[in-house]
C-alpha positions as CSV (number, residue, x, y, z in Angstrom):
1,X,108.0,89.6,116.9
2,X,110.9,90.8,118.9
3,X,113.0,93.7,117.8
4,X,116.3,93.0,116.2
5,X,119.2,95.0,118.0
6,X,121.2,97.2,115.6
7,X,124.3,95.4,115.0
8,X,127.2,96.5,117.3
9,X,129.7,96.7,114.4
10,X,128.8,98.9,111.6
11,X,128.5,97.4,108.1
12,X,127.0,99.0,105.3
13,X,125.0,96.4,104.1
14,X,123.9,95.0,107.6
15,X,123.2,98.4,108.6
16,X,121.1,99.0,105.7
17,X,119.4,95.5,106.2
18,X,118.8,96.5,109.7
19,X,116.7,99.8,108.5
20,X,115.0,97.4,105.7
21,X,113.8,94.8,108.6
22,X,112.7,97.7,111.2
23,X,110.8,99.2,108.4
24,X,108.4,96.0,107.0
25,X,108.9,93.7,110.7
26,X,108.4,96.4,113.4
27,X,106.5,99.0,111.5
28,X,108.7,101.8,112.3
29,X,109.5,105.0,110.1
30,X,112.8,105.0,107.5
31,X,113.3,108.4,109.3
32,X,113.1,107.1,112.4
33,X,115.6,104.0,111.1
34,X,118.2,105.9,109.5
35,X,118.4,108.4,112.2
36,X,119.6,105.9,114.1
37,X,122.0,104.0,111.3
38,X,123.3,107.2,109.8
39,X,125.3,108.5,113.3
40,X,127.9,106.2,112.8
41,X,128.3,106.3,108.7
42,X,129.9,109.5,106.3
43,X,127.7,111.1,104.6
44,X,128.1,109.5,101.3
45,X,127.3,105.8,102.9
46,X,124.7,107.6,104.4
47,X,123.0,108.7,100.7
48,X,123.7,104.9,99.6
49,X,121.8,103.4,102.8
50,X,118.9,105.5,102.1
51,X,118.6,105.1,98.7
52,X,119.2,101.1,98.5
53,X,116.7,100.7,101.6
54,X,113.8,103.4,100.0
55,X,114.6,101.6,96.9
56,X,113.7,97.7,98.4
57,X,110.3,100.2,99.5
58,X,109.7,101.2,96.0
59,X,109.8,97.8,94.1
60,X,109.1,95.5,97.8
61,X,106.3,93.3,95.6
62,X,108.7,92.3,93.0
63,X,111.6,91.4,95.2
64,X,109.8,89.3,97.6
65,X,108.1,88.0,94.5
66,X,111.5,86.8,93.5
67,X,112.4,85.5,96.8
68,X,109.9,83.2,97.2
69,X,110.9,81.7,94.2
70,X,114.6,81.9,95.1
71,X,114.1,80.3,98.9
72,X,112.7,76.8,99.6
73,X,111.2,78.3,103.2
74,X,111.3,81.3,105.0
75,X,113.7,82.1,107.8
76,X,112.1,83.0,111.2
77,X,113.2,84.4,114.3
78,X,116.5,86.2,114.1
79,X,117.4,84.9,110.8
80,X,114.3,87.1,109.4
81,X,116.5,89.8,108.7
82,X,118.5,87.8,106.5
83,X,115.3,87.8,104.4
84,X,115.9,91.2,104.4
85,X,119.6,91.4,103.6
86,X,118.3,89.1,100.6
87,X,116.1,91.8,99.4
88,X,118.8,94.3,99.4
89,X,121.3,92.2,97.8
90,X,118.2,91.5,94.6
91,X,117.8,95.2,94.7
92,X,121.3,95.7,94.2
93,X,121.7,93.2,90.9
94,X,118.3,94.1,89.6
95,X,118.1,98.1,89.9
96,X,121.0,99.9,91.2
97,X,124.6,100.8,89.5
98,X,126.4,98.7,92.2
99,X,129.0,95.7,90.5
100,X,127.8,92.5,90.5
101,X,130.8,91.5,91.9
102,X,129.9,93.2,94.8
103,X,126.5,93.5,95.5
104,X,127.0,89.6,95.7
105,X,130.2,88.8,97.8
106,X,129.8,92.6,100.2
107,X,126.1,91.4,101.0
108,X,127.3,87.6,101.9
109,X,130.0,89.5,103.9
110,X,126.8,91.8,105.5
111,X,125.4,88.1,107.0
112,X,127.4,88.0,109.8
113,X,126.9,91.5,110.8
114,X,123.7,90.5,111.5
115,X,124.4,87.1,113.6
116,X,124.1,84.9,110.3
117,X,127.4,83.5,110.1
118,X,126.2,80.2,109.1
119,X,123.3,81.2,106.6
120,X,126.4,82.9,104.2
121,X,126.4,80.1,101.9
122,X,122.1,80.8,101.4
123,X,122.8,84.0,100.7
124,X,125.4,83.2,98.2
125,X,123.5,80.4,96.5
126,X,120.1,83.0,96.4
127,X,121.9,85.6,95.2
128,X,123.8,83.4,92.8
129,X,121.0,81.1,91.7
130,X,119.5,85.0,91.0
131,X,122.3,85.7,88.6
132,X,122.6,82.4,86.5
133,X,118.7,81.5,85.7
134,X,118.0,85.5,84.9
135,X,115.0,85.7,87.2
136,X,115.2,89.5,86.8
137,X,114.5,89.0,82.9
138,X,111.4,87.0,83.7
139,X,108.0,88.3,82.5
140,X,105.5,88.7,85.8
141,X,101.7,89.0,84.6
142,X,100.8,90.3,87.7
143,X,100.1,94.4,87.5
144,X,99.8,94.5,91.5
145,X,103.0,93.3,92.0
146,X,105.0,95.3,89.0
147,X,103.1,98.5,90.2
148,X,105.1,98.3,93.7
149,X,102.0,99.2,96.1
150,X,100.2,97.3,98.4
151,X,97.0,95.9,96.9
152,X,94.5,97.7,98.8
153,X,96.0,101.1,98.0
154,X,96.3,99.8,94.3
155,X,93.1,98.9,93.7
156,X,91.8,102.7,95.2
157,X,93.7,104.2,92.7
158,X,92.3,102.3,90.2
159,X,88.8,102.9,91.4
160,X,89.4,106.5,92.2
161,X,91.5,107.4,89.6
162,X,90.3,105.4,86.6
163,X,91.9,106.6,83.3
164,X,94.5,108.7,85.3
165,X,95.4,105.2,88.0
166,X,98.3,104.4,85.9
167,X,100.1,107.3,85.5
168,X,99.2,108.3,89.6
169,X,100.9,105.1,90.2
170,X,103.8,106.0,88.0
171,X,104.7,109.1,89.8
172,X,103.9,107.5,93.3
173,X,106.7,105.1,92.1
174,X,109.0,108.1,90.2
175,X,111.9,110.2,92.7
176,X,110.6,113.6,94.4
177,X,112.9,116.2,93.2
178,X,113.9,118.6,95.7
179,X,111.7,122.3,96.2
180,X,113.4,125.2,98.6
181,X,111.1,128.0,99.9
182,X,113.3,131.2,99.6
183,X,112.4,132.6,103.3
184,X,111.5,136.6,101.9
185,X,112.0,137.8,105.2
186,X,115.6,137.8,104.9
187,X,116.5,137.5,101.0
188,X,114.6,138.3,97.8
189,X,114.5,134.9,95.3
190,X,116.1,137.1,92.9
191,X,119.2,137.6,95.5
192,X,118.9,134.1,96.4
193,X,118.7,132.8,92.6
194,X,122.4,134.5,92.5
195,X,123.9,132.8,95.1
196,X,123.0,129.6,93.7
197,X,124.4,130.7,90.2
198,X,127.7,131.4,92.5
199,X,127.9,128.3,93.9
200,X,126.9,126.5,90.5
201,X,123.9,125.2,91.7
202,X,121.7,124.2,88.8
203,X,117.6,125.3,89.9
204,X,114.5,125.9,87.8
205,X,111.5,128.1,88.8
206,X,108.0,127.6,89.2
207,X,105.8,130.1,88.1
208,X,102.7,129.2,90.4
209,X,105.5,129.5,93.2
210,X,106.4,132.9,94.2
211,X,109.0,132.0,97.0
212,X,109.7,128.5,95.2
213,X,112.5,127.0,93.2
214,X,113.4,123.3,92.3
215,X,116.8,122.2,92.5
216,X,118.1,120.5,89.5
217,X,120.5,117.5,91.4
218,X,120.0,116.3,94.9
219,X,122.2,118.5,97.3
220,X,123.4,118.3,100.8
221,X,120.9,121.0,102.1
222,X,122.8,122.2,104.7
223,X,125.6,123.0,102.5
224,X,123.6,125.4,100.5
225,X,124.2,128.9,100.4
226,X,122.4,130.5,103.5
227,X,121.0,127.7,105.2
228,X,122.5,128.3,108.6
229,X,121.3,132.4,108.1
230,X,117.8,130.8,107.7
231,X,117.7,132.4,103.6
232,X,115.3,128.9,102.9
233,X,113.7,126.0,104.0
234,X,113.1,122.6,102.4
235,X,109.4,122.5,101.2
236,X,107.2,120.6,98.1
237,X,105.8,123.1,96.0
238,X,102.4,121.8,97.0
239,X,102.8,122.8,100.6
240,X,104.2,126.2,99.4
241,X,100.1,126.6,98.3
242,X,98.8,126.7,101.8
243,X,100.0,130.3,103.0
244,X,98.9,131.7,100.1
245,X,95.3,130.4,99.8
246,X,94.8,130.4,103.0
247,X,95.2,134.6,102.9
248,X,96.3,135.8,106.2
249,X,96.0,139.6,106.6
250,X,98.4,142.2,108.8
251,X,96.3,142.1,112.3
252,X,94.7,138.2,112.3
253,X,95.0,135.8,114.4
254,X,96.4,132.3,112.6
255,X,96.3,128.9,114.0
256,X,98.5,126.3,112.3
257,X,97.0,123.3,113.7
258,X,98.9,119.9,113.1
259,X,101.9,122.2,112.1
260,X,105.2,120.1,113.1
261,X,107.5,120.2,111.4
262,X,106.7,123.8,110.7
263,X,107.1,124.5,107.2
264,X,103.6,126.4,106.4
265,X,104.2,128.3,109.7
266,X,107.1,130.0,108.8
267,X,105.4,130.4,105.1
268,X,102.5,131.8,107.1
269,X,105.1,134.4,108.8
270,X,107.0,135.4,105.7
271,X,104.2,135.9,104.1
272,X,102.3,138.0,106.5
273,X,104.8,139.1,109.0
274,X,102.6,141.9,110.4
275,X,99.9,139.3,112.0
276,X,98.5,140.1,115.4
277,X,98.9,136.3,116.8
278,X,100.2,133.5,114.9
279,X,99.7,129.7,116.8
280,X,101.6,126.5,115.8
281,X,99.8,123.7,117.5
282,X,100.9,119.7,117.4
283,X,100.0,117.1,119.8
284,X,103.6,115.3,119.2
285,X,105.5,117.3,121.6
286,X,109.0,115.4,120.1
287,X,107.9,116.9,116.6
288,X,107.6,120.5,117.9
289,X,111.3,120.5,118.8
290,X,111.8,120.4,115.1
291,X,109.0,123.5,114.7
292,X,110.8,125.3,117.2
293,X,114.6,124.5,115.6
294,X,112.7,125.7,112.1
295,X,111.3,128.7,113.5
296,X,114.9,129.6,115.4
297,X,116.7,129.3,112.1
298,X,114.3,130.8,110.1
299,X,114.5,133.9,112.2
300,X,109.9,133.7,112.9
301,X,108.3,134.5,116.1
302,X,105.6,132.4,116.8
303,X,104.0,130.9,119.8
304,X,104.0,127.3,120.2
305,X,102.2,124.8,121.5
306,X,101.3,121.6,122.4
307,X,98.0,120.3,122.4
308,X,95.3,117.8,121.4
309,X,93.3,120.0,118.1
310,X,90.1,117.6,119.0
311,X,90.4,119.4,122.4
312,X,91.0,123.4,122.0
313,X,89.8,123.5,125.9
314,X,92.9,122.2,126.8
315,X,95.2,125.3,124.6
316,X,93.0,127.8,123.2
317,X,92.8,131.5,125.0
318,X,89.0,131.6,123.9
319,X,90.0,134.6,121.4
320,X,88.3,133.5,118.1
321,X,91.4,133.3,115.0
322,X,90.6,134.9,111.9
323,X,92.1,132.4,110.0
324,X,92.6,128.5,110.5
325,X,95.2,126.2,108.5
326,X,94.3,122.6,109.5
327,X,96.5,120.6,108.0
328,X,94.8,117.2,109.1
329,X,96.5,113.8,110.2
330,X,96.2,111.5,107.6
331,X,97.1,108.5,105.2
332,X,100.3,110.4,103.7
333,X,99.2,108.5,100.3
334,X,100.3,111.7,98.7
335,X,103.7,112.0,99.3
336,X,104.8,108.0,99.4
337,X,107.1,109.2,96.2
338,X,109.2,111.2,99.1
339,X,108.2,108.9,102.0
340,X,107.8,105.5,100.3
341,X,107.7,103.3,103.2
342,X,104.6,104.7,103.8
343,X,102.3,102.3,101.3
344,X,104.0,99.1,104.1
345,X,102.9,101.5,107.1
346,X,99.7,102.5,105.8
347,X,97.0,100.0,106.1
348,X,93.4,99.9,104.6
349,X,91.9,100.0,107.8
350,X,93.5,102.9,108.5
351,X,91.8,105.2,106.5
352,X,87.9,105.0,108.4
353,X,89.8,105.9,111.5
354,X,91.6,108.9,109.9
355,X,88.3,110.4,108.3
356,X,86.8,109.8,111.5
357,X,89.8,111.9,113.2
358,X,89.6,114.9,111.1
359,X,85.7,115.0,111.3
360,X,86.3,115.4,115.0
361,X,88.9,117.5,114.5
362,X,87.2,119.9,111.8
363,X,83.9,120.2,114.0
364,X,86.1,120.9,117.2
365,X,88.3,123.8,114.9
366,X,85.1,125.0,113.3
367,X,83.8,126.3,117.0
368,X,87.4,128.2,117.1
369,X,87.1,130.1,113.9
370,X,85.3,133.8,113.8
371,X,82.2,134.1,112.1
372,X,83.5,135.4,108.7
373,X,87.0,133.7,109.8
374,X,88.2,131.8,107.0
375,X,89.3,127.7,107.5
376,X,91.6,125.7,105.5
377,X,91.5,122.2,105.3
378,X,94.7,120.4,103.9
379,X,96.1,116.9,103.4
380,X,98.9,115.2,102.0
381,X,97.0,112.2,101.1
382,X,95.0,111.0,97.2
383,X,91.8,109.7,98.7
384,X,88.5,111.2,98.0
385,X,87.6,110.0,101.9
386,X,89.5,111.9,103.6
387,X,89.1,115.0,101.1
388,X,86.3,115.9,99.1
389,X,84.2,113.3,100.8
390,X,85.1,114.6,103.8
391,X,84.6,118.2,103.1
392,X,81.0,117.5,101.1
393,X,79.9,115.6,104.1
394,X,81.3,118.6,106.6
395,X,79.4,120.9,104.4
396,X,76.7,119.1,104.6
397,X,76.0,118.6,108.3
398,X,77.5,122.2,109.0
399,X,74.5,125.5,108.3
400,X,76.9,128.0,108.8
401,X,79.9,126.5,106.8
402,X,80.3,127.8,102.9
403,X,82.7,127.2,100.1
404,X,84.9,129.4,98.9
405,X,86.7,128.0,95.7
406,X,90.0,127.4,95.2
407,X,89.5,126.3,91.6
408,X,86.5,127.3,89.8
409,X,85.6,123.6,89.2
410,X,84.6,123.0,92.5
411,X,80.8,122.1,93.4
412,X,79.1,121.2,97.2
413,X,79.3,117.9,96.5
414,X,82.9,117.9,94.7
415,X,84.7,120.1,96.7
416,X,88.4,121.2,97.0
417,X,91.3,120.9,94.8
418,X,93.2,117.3,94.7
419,X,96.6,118.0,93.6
420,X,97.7,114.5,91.8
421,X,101.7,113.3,92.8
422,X,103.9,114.5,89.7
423,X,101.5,117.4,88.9
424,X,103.6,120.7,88.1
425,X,106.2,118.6,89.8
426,X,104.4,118.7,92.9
427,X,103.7,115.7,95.4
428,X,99.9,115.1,96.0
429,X,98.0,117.0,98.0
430,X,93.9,118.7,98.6
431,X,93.1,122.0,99.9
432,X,89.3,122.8,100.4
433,X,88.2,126.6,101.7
434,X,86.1,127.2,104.1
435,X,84.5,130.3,105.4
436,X,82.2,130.9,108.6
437,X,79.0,132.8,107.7
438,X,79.0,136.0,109.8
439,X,75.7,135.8,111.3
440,X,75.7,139.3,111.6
441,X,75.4,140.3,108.4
């Protein structure tokens, strides 16, 4: 299908249309989207746009459920993104705080932002025909559908969540709050904690979280106190895990492998600061801009570079690292409460290609690592296949591999910790840990 140009005059509704239809048509990313839509908006149209089109993401099922009750065909060609200015304008009357004066006649308006002049009156009638026969109200025995997910990622939950599926989905559908990582290179979280209380910031703390804190309203984060003197960064409490399981000591040598945007290497460097060599490697060279921006304000030294991890002949010195964070590519199915139009990027067939990318990127690692070194393997993502499965198999096929617990529950064959989405707050994550037997020993 060919891309639909942004339109040339801004419109909020259009514009957020625009982000809607690039998302679901052209399978691109809502960062990628509202990068692009939120240049030529203020910052509070820019919160609305993202919230409205990450909200169509959340509850997608249901609205084009309605939609195809609501239109007598669908619209092809250019007019597909009226479809999506559809969505948004059900979104608006169904979930949002926006008048219903206005989330009808401003949408209609939106139509010929978008080139659809003459489809106004479909709009109107939809959006109407919406309002008058209570379609909202309407009971939909269809669980797939209510639970906003795809049905392929649905129906792993259920089978690898059982008893817990429901309440996984619940808090893949619920908001993310907001976690900052006090950088303790340059301010104590006590000091920090009192800057805040200055600028009426409202915050809890976590006490699993030595360097964490969770903000108690959504904020403009560059408006915090100390953000341009690099006091924090902007990181999920189960990311803040990885630096500390993963146990640097003064004098290793640290690869961060798949580290953009860079928020466990600088935890890796606050942490440890005295490290002999610390190495954040990404093969998306566009992404390590944002590692390098990260590590400028955060005030880290670290070498960085780019570089396929399957491949370490093409980057690595041939010094063997003490320690290893792999934080692998993979299905994200952790964090879609941040990210949700992840569960419309993600496909099933997917996921056999990303186990089969971390195996090759494990082994390759593995040959990297110093006997004794320790390696640890992270994702963002729920599925046993590309965690514990993946690990059990690793350990299986790999003599001088062994486990070294994170949680005392773990077993060869069940491997790891899988954080669930909500847990302690946290999005959902696994960490396994991995040591290389010193053969000399």
């Amino acid at each position: 299908m060919n891309p639909f140009p942004l339109p040339k005059q801004k419109n909020l509704r259009a514009d957020c249309a625009w982000v809607i239809y690039q998302i679901l048509e052209q399978g691109k990313s809502s960062r990628e989207c509202l990068e692009r839509v939120q240049r030529r908006h203020n910052a509070r149209d820019n919160g609305w746009i993202q919230e409205m089109s990450l909200g169509v993401m959340r509850r997608l099922p249901l609205l084009q459920y309605w939609l195809r009750t609501l239109l007598d065909r669908p619209l092809k060609g250019n007019k597909k993104v009226i479809e999506h200015l559809i969505l948004l304008g059900l979104y608006q009357l169904q979930f949002s705080r926006v008048s219903q004066h206005a989330a009808v006649g401003e949408t209609v308006a939106a139509a010929s932002y978008l080139g659809g002049a003459g489809l106004k009156g479909l709009v109107n009638a939809v959006l109407r025909n919406f309002q008058r026969d209570n379609v909202g109200d309407k009971p939909i025995d269809n669980p797939i559908i209510e639970s906003g997910l795809p049905k392929w990622l649905y129906n792993a939950i259920e089978q690898s969540y059982a008893d817990k599926a429901e309440a996984v989905r619940e808090a893949t559908n619920a908001m993310a709050p907001i976690w900052l990582r006090v950088n303790r290179q340059q301010i104590s979280l006590s000091s920090y904690t009192q800057l805040l209380d200055e600028a009426q910031v409202g915050y809890t703390l976590s006490t699993s979280h030595p360097d964490g804190l969770i903000l108690e309203q959504r904020q403009e984060i560059t408006a915090l106190p100390g953000f341009e003197k690099g006091y924090f960064a902007v990181q999920d409490g189960a990311a803040q895990l990885a630096a500390h399981l993963l146990g640097a000591q003064p004098g290793d040598r640290v690869l961060d492998c798949c580290a953009a945007p860079g928020g466990k290497t600088g935890h890796i460097a606050e942490v440890t600061p005295q490290l002999d060599y610390l190495l954040a490697l990404d093969a998306d060279e566009s992404r390590l801009k944002r590692v390098k921006e990260n590590m400028i304000r955060l005030k880290h030294s670290v070498d960085i570079k780019q570089g396929d991890a399957a491949n370490p002949s093409t980057w690595w010195d041939g010094v063997p690292f003490d320690k290893i964070l792999l934080d692998a590519p993979c299905s994200a199915t952790g964090v879609i409460r941040r990210h949700p139009d992840i569960r419309w990027l993600r496909k099933a067939s997917d996921i056999d290609k990303l186990a089969t990318l971390q195996r090759d990127i494990l082994d390759a690692l593995w040959a990297t690592l110093k006997p004794g070194g320790t390696l640890l393997y992270a994702t963002c993502s729920i599925l046993p296949q590309e965690n514990k499965l993946q690990i059990s198999q690793f350990l299986n096929d790999t003599p001088d591999a062994q486990l070294l617990p994170v949680i005392k529950t773990e077993t060869r064959e069940s491997p790891g910790r899988q954080i669930l989405p909500g847990e302690a707050q946290m999005d959902g994550f696994y960490y396994a840990r991995l040591v290389k037997s010193d053969k000399s020993v």
